[in-house]
BAKE-183034 format. One record per residue (C-alpha): y, x, z. Coordinates in nm, 3 decimals, m for minus. Layout:
REM residues N
<site yy="Y" xx="X" zz="Z"/>
...
//
This chain:
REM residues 302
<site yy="0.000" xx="0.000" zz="0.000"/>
<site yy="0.344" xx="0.108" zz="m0.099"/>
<site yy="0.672" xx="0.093" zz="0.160"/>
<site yy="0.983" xx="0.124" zz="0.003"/>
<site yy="1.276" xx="0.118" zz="0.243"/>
<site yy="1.670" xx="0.187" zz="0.164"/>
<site yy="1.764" xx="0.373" zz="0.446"/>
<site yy="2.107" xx="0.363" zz="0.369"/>
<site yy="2.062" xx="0.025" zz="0.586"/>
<site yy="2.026" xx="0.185" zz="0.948"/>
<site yy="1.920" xx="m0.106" zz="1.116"/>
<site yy="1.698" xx="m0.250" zz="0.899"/>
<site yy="1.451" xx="0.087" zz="0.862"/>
<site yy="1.442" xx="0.055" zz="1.267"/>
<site yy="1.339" xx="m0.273" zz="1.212"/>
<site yy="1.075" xx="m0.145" zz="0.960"/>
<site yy="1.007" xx="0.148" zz="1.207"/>
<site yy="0.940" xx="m0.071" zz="1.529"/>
<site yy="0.726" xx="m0.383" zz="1.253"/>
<site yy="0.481" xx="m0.033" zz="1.148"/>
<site yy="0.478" xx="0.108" zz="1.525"/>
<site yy="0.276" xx="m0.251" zz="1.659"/>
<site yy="0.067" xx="m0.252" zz="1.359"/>
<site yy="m0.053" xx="0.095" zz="1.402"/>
<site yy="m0.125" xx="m0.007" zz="1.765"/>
<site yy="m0.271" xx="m0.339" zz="1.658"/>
<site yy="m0.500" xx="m0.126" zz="1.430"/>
<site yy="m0.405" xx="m0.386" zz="1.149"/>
<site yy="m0.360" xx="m0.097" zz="0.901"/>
<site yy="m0.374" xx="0.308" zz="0.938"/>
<site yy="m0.152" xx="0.530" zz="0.882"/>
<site yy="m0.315" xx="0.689" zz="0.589"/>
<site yy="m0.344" xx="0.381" zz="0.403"/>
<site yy="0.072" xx="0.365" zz="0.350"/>
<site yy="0.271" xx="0.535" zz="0.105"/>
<site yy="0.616" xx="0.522" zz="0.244"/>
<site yy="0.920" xx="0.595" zz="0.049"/>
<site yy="1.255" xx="0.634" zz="0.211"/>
<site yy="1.627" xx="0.726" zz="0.056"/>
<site yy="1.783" xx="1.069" zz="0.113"/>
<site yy="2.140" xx="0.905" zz="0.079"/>
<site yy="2.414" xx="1.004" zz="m0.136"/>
<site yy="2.618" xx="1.117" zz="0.205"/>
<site yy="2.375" xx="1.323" zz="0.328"/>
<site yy="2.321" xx="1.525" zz="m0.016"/>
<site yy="2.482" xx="1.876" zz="0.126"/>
<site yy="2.237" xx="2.119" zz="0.200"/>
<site yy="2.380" xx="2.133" zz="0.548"/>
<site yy="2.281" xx="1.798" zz="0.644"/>
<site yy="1.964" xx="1.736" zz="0.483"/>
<site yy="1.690" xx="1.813" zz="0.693"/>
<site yy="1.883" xx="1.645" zz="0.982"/>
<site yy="1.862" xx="1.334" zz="0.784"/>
<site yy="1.521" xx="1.378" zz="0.709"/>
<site yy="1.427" xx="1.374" zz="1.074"/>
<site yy="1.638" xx="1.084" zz="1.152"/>
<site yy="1.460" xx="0.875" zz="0.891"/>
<site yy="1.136" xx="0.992" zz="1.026"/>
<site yy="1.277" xx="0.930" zz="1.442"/>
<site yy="1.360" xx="0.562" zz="1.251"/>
<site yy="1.041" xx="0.499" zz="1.102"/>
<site yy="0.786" xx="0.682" zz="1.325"/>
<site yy="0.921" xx="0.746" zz="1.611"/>
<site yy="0.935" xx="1.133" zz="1.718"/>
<site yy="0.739" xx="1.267" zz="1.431"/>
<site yy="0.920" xx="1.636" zz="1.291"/>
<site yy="0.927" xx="1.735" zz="1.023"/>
<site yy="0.625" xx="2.013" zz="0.949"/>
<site yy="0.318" xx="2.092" zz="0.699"/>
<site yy="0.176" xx="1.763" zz="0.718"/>
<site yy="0.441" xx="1.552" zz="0.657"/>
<site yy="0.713" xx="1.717" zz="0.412"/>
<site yy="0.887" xx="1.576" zz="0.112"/>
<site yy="0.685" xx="1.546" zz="m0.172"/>
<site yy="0.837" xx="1.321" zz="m0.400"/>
<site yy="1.139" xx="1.257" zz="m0.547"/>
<site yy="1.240" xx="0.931" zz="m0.682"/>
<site yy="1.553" xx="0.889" zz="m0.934"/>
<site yy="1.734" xx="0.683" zz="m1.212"/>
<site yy="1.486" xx="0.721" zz="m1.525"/>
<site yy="1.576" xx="0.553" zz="m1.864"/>
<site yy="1.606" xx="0.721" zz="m2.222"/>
<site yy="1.916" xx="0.629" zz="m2.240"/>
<site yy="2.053" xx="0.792" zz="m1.904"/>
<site yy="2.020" xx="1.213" zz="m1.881"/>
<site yy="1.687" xx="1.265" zz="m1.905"/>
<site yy="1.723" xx="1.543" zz="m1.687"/>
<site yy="1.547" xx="1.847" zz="m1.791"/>
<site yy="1.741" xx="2.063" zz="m1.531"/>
<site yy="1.575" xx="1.794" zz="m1.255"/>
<site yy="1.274" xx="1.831" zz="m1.391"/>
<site yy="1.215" xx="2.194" zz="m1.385"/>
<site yy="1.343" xx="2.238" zz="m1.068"/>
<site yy="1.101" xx="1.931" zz="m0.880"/>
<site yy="0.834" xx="2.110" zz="m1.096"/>
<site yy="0.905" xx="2.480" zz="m0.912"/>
<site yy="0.958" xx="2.300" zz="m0.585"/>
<site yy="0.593" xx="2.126" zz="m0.645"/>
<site yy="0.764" xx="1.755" zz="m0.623"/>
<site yy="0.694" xx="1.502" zz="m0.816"/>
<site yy="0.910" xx="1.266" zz="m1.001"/>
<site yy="0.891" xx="0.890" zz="m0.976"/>
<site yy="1.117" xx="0.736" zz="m1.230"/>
<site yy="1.270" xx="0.360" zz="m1.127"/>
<site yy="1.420" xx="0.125" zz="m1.429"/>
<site yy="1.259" xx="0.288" zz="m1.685"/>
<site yy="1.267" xx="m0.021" zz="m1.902"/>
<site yy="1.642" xx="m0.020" zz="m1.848"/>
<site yy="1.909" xx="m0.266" zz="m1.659"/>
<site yy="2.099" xx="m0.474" zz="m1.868"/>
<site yy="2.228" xx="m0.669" zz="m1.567"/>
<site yy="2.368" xx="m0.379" zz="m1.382"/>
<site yy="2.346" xx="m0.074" zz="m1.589"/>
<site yy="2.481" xx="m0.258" zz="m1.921"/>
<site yy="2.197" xx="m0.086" zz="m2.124"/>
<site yy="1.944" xx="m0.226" zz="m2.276"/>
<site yy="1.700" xx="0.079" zz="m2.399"/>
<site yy="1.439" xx="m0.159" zz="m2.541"/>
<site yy="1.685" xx="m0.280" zz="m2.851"/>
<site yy="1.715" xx="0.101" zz="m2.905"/>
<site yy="1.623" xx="0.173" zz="m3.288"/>
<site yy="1.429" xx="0.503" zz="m3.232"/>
<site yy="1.242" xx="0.325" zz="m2.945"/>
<site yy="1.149" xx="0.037" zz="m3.138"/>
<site yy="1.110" xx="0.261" zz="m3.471"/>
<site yy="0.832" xx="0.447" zz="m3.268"/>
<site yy="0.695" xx="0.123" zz="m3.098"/>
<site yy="0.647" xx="m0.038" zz="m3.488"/>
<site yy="0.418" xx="0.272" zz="m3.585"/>
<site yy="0.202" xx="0.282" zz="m3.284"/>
<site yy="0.187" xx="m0.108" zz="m3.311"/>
<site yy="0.295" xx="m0.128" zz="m2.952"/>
<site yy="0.587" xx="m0.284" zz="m2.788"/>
<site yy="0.910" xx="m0.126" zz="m2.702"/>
<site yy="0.834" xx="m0.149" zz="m2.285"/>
<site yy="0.499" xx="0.026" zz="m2.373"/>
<site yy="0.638" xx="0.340" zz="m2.549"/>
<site yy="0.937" xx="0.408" zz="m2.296"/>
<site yy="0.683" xx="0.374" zz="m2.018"/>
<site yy="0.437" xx="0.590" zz="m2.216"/>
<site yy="0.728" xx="0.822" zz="m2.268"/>
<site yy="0.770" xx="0.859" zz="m1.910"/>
<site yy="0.454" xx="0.898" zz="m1.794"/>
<site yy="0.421" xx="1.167" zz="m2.113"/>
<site yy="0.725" xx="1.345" zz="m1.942"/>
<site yy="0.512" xx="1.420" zz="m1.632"/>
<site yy="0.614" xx="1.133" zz="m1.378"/>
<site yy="0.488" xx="0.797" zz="m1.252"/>
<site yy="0.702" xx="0.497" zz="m1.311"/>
<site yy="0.854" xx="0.174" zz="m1.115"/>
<site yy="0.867" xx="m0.105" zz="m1.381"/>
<site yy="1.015" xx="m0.444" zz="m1.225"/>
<site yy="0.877" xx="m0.743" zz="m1.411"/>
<site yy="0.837" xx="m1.171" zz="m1.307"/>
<site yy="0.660" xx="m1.208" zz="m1.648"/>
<site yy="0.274" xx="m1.218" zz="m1.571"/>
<site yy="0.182" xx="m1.164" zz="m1.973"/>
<site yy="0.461" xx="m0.820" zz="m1.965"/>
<site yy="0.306" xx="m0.720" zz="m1.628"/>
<site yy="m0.031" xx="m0.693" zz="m1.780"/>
<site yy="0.106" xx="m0.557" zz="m2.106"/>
<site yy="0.281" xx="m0.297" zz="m1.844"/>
<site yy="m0.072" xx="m0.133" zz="m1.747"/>
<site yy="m0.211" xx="m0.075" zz="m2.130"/>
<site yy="m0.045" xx="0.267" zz="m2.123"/>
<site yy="m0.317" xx="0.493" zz="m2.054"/>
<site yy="m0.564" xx="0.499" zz="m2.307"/>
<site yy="m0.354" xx="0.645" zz="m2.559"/>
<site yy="m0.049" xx="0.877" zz="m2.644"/>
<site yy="0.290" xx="0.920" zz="m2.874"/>
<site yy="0.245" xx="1.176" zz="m3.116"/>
<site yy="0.387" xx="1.500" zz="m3.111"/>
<site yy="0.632" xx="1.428" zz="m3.411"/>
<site yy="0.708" xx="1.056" zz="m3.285"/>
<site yy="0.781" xx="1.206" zz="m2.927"/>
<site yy="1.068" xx="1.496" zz="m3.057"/>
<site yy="1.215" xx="1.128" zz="m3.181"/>
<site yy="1.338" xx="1.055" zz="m2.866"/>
<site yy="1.585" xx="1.351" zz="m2.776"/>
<site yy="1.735" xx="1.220" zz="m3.045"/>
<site yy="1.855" xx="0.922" zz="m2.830"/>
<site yy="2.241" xx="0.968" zz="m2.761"/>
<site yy="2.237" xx="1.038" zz="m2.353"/>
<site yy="2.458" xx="0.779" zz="m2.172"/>
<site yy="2.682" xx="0.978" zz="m1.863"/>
<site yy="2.794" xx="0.859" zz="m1.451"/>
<site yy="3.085" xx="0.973" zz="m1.538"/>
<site yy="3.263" xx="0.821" zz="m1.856"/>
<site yy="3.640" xx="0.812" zz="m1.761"/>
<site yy="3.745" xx="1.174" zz="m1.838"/>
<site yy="3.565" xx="1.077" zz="m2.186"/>
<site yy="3.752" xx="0.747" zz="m2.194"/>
<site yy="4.086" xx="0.935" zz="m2.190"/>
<site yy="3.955" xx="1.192" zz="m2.472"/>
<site yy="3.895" xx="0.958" zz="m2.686"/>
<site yy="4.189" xx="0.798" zz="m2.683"/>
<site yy="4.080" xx="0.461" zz="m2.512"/>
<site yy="4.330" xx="0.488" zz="m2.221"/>
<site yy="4.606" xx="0.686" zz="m2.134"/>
<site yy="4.746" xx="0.823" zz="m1.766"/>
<site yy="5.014" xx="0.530" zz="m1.823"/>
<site yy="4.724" xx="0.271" zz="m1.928"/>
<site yy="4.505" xx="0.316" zz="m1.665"/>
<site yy="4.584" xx="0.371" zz="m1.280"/>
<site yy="4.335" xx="0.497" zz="m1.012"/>
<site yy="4.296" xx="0.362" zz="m0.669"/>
<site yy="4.137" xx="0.556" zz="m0.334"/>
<site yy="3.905" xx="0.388" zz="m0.127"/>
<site yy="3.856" xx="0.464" zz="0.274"/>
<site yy="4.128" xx="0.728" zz="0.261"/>
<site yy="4.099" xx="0.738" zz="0.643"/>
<site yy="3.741" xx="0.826" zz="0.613"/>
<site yy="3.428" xx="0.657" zz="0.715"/>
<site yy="3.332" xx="0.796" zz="1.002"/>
<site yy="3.009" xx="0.533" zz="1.120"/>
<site yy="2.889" xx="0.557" zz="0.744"/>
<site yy="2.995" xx="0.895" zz="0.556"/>
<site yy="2.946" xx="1.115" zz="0.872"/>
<site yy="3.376" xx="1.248" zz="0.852"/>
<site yy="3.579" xx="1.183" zz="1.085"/>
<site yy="3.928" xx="1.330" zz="0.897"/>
<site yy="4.177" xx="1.146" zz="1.162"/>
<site yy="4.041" xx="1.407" zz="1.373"/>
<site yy="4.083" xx="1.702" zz="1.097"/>
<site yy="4.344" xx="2.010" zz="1.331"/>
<site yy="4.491" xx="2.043" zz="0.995"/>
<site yy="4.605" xx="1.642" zz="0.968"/>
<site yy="4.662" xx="1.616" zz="1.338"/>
<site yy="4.916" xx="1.883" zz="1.310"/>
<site yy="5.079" xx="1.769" zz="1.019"/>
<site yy="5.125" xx="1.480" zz="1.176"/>
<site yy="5.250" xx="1.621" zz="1.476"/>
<site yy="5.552" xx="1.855" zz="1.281"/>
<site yy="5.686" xx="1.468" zz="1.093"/>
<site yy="5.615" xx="1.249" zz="1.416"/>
<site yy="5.403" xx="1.049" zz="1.229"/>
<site yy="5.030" xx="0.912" zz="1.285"/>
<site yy="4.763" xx="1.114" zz="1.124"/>
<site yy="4.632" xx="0.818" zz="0.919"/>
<site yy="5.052" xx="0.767" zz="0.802"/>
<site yy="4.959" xx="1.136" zz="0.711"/>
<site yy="4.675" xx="1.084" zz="0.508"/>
<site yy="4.765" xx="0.784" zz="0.342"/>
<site yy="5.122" xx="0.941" zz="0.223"/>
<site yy="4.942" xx="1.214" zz="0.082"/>
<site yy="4.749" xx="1.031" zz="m0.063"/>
<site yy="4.999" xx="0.852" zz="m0.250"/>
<site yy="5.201" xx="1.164" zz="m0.335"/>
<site yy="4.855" xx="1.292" zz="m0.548"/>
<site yy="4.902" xx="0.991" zz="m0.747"/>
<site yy="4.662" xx="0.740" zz="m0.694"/>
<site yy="4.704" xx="0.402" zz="m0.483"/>
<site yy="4.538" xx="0.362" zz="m0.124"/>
<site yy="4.310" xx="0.045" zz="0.041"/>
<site yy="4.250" xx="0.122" zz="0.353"/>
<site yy="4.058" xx="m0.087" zz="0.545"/>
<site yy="4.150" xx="m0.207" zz="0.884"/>
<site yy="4.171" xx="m0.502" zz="1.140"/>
<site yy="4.429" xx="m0.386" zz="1.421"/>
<site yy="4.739" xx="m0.556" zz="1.346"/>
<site yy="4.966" xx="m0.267" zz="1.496"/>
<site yy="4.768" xx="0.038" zz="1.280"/>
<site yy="4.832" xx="m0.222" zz="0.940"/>
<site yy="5.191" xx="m0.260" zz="0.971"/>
<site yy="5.185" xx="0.134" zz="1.047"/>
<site yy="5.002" xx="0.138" zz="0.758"/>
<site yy="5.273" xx="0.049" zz="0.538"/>
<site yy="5.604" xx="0.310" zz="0.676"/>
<site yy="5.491" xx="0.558" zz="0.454"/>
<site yy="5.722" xx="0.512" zz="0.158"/>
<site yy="6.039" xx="0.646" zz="0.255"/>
<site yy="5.974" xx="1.006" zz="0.373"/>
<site yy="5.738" xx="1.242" zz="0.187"/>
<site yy="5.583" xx="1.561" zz="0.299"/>
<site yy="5.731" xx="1.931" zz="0.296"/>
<site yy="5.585" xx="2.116" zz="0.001"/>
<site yy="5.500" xx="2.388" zz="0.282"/>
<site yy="5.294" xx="2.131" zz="0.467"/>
<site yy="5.170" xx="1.963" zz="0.154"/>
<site yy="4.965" xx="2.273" zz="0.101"/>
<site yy="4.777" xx="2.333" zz="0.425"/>
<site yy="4.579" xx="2.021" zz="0.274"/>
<site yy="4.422" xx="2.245" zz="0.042"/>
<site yy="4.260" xx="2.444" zz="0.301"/>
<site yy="4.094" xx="2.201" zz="0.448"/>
<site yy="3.717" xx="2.255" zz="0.392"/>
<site yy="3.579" xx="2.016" zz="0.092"/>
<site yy="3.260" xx="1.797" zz="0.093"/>
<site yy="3.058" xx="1.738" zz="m0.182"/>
<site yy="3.001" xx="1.368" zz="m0.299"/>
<site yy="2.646" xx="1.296" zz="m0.460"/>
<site yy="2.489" xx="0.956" zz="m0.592"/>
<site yy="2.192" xx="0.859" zz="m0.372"/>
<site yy="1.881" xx="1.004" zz="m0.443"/>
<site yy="1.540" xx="0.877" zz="m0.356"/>
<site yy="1.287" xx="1.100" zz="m0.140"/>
<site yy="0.932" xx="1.013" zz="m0.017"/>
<site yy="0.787" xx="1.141" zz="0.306"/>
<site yy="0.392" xx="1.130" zz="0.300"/>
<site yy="0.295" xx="1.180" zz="0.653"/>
<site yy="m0.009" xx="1.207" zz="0.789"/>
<site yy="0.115" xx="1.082" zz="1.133"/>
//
Protein backbone atom coordinates (compact mmCIF):
# COMPACT_ATOMS: atom_id res chain seq x y z
CA UNK A 1 0.00 0.00 0.00
CA UNK A 2 1.08 3.44 -0.99
CA UNK A 3 0.93 6.72 1.60
CA UNK A 4 1.24 9.83 0.03
CA UNK A 5 1.18 12.76 2.43
CA UNK A 6 1.87 16.70 1.64
CA UNK A 7 3.73 17.64 4.46
CA UNK A 8 3.63 21.07 3.69
CA UNK A 9 0.25 20.62 5.86
CA UNK A 10 1.85 20.26 9.48
CA UNK A 11 -1.06 19.20 11.16
CA UNK A 12 -2.50 16.98 8.99
CA UNK A 13 0.87 14.51 8.62
CA UNK A 14 0.55 14.42 12.67
CA UNK A 15 -2.73 13.39 12.12
CA UNK A 16 -1.45 10.75 9.60
CA UNK A 17 1.48 10.07 12.07
CA UNK A 18 -0.71 9.40 15.29
CA UNK A 19 -3.83 7.26 12.53
CA UNK A 20 -0.33 4.81 11.48
CA UNK A 21 1.08 4.78 15.25
CA UNK A 22 -2.51 2.76 16.59
CA UNK A 23 -2.52 0.67 13.59
CA UNK A 24 0.95 -0.53 14.02
CA UNK A 25 -0.07 -1.25 17.65
CA UNK A 26 -3.39 -2.71 16.58
CA UNK A 27 -1.26 -5.00 14.30
CA UNK A 28 -3.86 -4.05 11.49
CA UNK A 29 -0.97 -3.60 9.01
CA UNK A 30 3.08 -3.74 9.38
CA UNK A 31 5.30 -1.52 8.82
CA UNK A 32 6.89 -3.15 5.89
CA UNK A 33 3.81 -3.44 4.03
CA UNK A 34 3.65 0.72 3.50
CA UNK A 35 5.35 2.71 1.05
CA UNK A 36 5.22 6.16 2.44
CA UNK A 37 5.95 9.20 0.49
CA UNK A 38 6.34 12.55 2.11
CA UNK A 39 7.26 16.27 0.56
CA UNK A 40 10.69 17.83 1.13
CA UNK A 41 9.05 21.40 0.79
CA UNK A 42 10.04 24.14 -1.36
CA UNK A 43 11.17 26.18 2.05
CA UNK A 44 13.23 23.75 3.28
CA UNK A 45 15.25 23.21 -0.16
CA UNK A 46 18.76 24.82 1.26
CA UNK A 47 21.19 22.37 2.00
CA UNK A 48 21.33 23.80 5.48
CA UNK A 49 17.98 22.81 6.44
CA UNK A 50 17.36 19.64 4.83
CA UNK A 51 18.13 16.90 6.93
CA UNK A 52 16.45 18.83 9.82
CA UNK A 53 13.34 18.62 7.84
CA UNK A 54 13.78 15.21 7.09
CA UNK A 55 13.74 14.27 10.74
CA UNK A 56 10.84 16.38 11.52
CA UNK A 57 8.75 14.60 8.91
CA UNK A 58 9.92 11.36 10.26
CA UNK A 59 9.30 12.77 14.42
CA UNK A 60 5.62 13.60 12.51
CA UNK A 61 4.99 10.41 11.02
CA UNK A 62 6.82 7.86 13.25
CA UNK A 63 7.46 9.21 16.11
CA UNK A 64 11.33 9.35 17.18
CA UNK A 65 12.67 7.39 14.31
CA UNK A 66 16.36 9.20 12.91
CA UNK A 67 17.35 9.27 10.23
CA UNK A 68 20.13 6.25 9.49
CA UNK A 69 20.92 3.18 6.99
CA UNK A 70 17.63 1.76 7.18
CA UNK A 71 15.52 4.41 6.57
CA UNK A 72 17.17 7.13 4.12
CA UNK A 73 15.76 8.87 1.12
CA UNK A 74 15.46 6.85 -1.72
CA UNK A 75 13.21 8.37 -4.00
CA UNK A 76 12.57 11.39 -5.47
CA UNK A 77 9.31 12.40 -6.82
CA UNK A 78 8.89 15.53 -9.34
CA UNK A 79 6.83 17.34 -12.12
CA UNK A 80 7.21 14.86 -15.25
CA UNK A 81 5.53 15.76 -18.64
CA UNK A 82 7.21 16.06 -22.22
CA UNK A 83 6.29 19.16 -22.40
CA UNK A 84 7.92 20.53 -19.04
CA UNK A 85 12.13 20.20 -18.81
CA UNK A 86 12.65 16.87 -19.05
CA UNK A 87 15.43 17.23 -16.87
CA UNK A 88 18.47 15.47 -17.91
CA UNK A 89 20.63 17.41 -15.31
CA UNK A 90 17.94 15.75 -12.55
CA UNK A 91 18.31 12.74 -13.91
CA UNK A 92 21.94 12.15 -13.85
CA UNK A 93 22.38 13.43 -10.68
CA UNK A 94 19.31 11.01 -8.80
CA UNK A 95 21.10 8.34 -10.96
CA UNK A 96 24.80 9.05 -9.12
CA UNK A 97 23.00 9.58 -5.85
CA UNK A 98 21.26 5.93 -6.45
CA UNK A 99 17.55 7.64 -6.23
CA UNK A 100 15.02 6.94 -8.16
CA UNK A 101 12.66 9.10 -10.01
CA UNK A 102 8.90 8.91 -9.76
CA UNK A 103 7.36 11.17 -12.30
CA UNK A 104 3.60 12.70 -11.27
CA UNK A 105 1.25 14.20 -14.29
CA UNK A 106 2.88 12.59 -16.85
CA UNK A 107 -0.21 12.67 -19.02
CA UNK A 108 -0.20 16.42 -18.48
CA UNK A 109 -2.66 19.09 -16.59
CA UNK A 110 -4.74 20.99 -18.68
CA UNK A 111 -6.69 22.28 -15.67
CA UNK A 112 -3.79 23.68 -13.82
CA UNK A 113 -0.74 23.46 -15.89
CA UNK A 114 -2.58 24.81 -19.21
CA UNK A 115 -0.86 21.97 -21.24
CA UNK A 116 -2.26 19.44 -22.76
CA UNK A 117 0.79 17.00 -23.99
CA UNK A 118 -1.59 14.39 -25.41
CA UNK A 119 -2.80 16.85 -28.51
CA UNK A 120 1.01 17.15 -29.05
CA UNK A 121 1.73 16.23 -32.88
CA UNK A 122 5.03 14.29 -32.32
CA UNK A 123 3.25 12.42 -29.45
CA UNK A 124 0.37 11.49 -31.38
CA UNK A 125 2.61 11.10 -34.71
CA UNK A 126 4.47 8.32 -32.68
CA UNK A 127 1.23 6.95 -30.98
CA UNK A 128 -0.38 6.47 -34.88
CA UNK A 129 2.72 4.18 -35.85
CA UNK A 130 2.82 2.02 -32.84
CA UNK A 131 -1.08 1.87 -33.11
CA UNK A 132 -1.28 2.95 -29.52
CA UNK A 133 -2.84 5.87 -27.88
CA UNK A 134 -1.26 9.10 -27.02
CA UNK A 135 -1.49 8.34 -22.85
CA UNK A 136 0.26 4.99 -23.73
CA UNK A 137 3.40 6.38 -25.49
CA UNK A 138 4.08 9.37 -22.96
CA UNK A 139 3.74 6.83 -20.18
CA UNK A 140 5.90 4.37 -22.16
CA UNK A 141 8.22 7.28 -22.68
CA UNK A 142 8.59 7.70 -19.10
CA UNK A 143 8.98 4.54 -17.94
CA UNK A 144 11.67 4.21 -21.13
CA UNK A 145 13.45 7.25 -19.42
CA UNK A 146 14.20 5.12 -16.32
CA UNK A 147 11.33 6.14 -13.78
CA UNK A 148 7.97 4.88 -12.52
CA UNK A 149 4.97 7.02 -13.11
CA UNK A 150 1.74 8.54 -11.15
CA UNK A 151 -1.05 8.67 -13.81
CA UNK A 152 -4.44 10.15 -12.25
CA UNK A 153 -7.43 8.77 -14.11
CA UNK A 154 -11.71 8.37 -13.07
CA UNK A 155 -12.08 6.60 -16.48
CA UNK A 156 -12.18 2.74 -15.71
CA UNK A 157 -11.64 1.82 -19.73
CA UNK A 158 -8.20 4.61 -19.65
CA UNK A 159 -7.20 3.06 -16.28
CA UNK A 160 -6.93 -0.31 -17.80
CA UNK A 161 -5.57 1.06 -21.06
CA UNK A 162 -2.97 2.81 -18.44
CA UNK A 163 -1.33 -0.72 -17.47
CA UNK A 164 -0.75 -2.11 -21.30
CA UNK A 165 2.67 -0.45 -21.23
CA UNK A 166 4.93 -3.17 -20.54
CA UNK A 167 4.99 -5.64 -23.07
CA UNK A 168 6.45 -3.54 -25.59
CA UNK A 169 8.77 -0.49 -26.44
CA UNK A 170 9.20 2.90 -28.74
CA UNK A 171 11.76 2.45 -31.16
CA UNK A 172 15.00 3.87 -31.11
CA UNK A 173 14.28 6.32 -34.11
CA UNK A 174 10.56 7.08 -32.85
CA UNK A 175 12.06 7.81 -29.27
CA UNK A 176 14.96 10.68 -30.57
CA UNK A 177 11.28 12.15 -31.81
CA UNK A 178 10.55 13.38 -28.66
CA UNK A 179 13.51 15.85 -27.76
CA UNK A 180 12.20 17.35 -30.45
CA UNK A 181 9.22 18.55 -28.30
CA UNK A 182 9.68 22.41 -27.61
CA UNK A 183 10.38 22.37 -23.53
CA UNK A 184 7.79 24.58 -21.72
CA UNK A 185 9.78 26.82 -18.63
CA UNK A 186 8.59 27.94 -14.51
CA UNK A 187 9.73 30.85 -15.38
CA UNK A 188 8.21 32.63 -18.56
CA UNK A 189 8.12 36.40 -17.61
CA UNK A 190 11.74 37.45 -18.38
CA UNK A 191 10.77 35.65 -21.86
CA UNK A 192 7.47 37.52 -21.94
CA UNK A 193 9.35 40.86 -21.90
CA UNK A 194 11.92 39.55 -24.72
CA UNK A 195 9.58 38.95 -26.86
CA UNK A 196 7.98 41.89 -26.83
CA UNK A 197 4.61 40.80 -25.12
CA UNK A 198 4.88 43.30 -22.21
CA UNK A 199 6.86 46.06 -21.34
CA UNK A 200 8.23 47.46 -17.66
CA UNK A 201 5.30 50.14 -18.23
CA UNK A 202 2.71 47.24 -19.28
CA UNK A 203 3.16 45.05 -16.65
CA UNK A 204 3.71 45.84 -12.80
CA UNK A 205 4.97 43.35 -10.12
CA UNK A 206 3.62 42.96 -6.69
CA UNK A 207 5.56 41.37 -3.34
CA UNK A 208 3.88 39.05 -1.27
CA UNK A 209 4.64 38.56 2.74
CA UNK A 210 7.28 41.28 2.61
CA UNK A 211 7.38 40.99 6.43
CA UNK A 212 8.26 37.41 6.13
CA UNK A 213 6.57 34.28 7.15
CA UNK A 214 7.96 33.32 10.02
CA UNK A 215 5.33 30.09 11.20
CA UNK A 216 5.57 28.89 7.44
CA UNK A 217 8.95 29.95 5.56
CA UNK A 218 11.15 29.46 8.72
CA UNK A 219 12.48 33.76 8.52
CA UNK A 220 11.83 35.79 10.85
CA UNK A 221 13.30 39.28 8.97
CA UNK A 222 11.46 41.77 11.62
CA UNK A 223 14.07 40.41 13.73
CA UNK A 224 17.02 40.83 10.97
CA UNK A 225 20.10 43.44 13.31
CA UNK A 226 20.43 44.91 9.95
CA UNK A 227 16.42 46.05 9.68
CA UNK A 228 16.16 46.62 13.38
CA UNK A 229 18.83 49.16 13.10
CA UNK A 230 17.69 50.79 10.19
CA UNK A 231 14.80 51.25 11.76
CA UNK A 232 16.21 52.50 14.76
CA UNK A 233 18.55 55.52 12.81
CA UNK A 234 14.68 56.86 10.93
CA UNK A 235 12.49 56.15 14.16
CA UNK A 236 10.49 54.03 12.29
CA UNK A 237 9.12 50.30 12.85
CA UNK A 238 11.14 47.63 11.24
CA UNK A 239 8.18 46.32 9.19
CA UNK A 240 7.67 50.52 8.02
CA UNK A 241 11.36 49.59 7.11
CA UNK A 242 10.84 46.75 5.08
CA UNK A 243 7.84 47.65 3.42
CA UNK A 244 9.41 51.22 2.23
CA UNK A 245 12.14 49.42 0.82
CA UNK A 246 10.31 47.49 -0.63
CA UNK A 247 8.52 49.99 -2.50
CA UNK A 248 11.64 52.01 -3.35
CA UNK A 249 12.92 48.55 -5.48
CA UNK A 250 9.91 49.02 -7.47
CA UNK A 251 7.40 46.62 -6.94
CA UNK A 252 4.02 47.04 -4.83
CA UNK A 253 3.62 45.38 -1.24
CA UNK A 254 0.45 43.10 0.41
CA UNK A 255 1.22 42.50 3.53
CA UNK A 256 -0.87 40.58 5.45
CA UNK A 257 -2.07 41.50 8.84
CA UNK A 258 -5.02 41.71 11.40
CA UNK A 259 -3.86 44.29 14.21
CA UNK A 260 -5.56 47.39 13.46
CA UNK A 261 -2.67 49.66 14.96
CA UNK A 262 0.38 47.68 12.80
CA UNK A 263 -2.22 48.32 9.40
CA UNK A 264 -2.60 51.91 9.71
CA UNK A 265 1.34 51.85 10.47
CA UNK A 266 1.38 50.02 7.58
CA UNK A 267 0.49 52.73 5.38
CA UNK A 268 3.10 56.04 6.76
CA UNK A 269 5.58 54.91 4.54
CA UNK A 270 5.12 57.22 1.58
CA UNK A 271 6.46 60.39 2.55
CA UNK A 272 10.06 59.74 3.73
CA UNK A 273 12.42 57.38 1.87
CA UNK A 274 15.61 55.83 2.99
CA UNK A 275 19.31 57.31 2.96
CA UNK A 276 21.16 55.85 0.01
CA UNK A 277 23.88 55.00 2.82
CA UNK A 278 21.31 52.94 4.67
CA UNK A 279 19.63 51.70 1.54
CA UNK A 280 22.73 49.65 1.01
CA UNK A 281 23.33 47.77 4.25
CA UNK A 282 20.21 45.79 2.74
CA UNK A 283 22.45 44.22 0.42
CA UNK A 284 24.44 42.60 3.01
CA UNK A 285 22.01 40.94 4.48
CA UNK A 286 22.55 37.17 3.92
CA UNK A 287 20.16 35.79 0.92
CA UNK A 288 17.97 32.60 0.93
CA UNK A 289 17.38 30.58 -1.82
CA UNK A 290 13.68 30.01 -2.99
CA UNK A 291 12.96 26.46 -4.60
CA UNK A 292 9.56 24.89 -5.92
CA UNK A 293 8.59 21.92 -3.72
CA UNK A 294 10.04 18.81 -4.43
CA UNK A 295 8.77 15.40 -3.56
CA UNK A 296 11.00 12.87 -1.40
CA UNK A 297 10.13 9.32 -0.17
CA UNK A 298 11.41 7.87 3.06
CA UNK A 299 11.30 3.92 3.00
CA UNK A 300 11.80 2.95 6.53
CA UNK A 301 12.07 -0.09 7.89
CA UNK A 302 10.82 1.15 11.33
Amino acid sequence: MSIDINHGLQRRTIKIGSALKKLFEDSVVQRKDLWITSKLWCTDHAPEYVEEALEQILRNKFFGVKLGSSNRVRNNQFFLELFWDQQPQLHAFCKSKGLHLSGYSPLGSPGYQKSDILKNPILNMVAEKLSKSPAQVALCWALEMGHNVIPKGTNETRLKENFDVFDWSIPEDLFAKFSEIEQANWFTLKKLFEDGGATRKTCGSSGYSPLGSPGYQKSDILKNPILNMVAEKLSKSPAQVALCWALEMGPGVLPKGTNETRLKENFDVFDWSIPEDLFAKFSEIEQARSHFSSHTTLKSSV
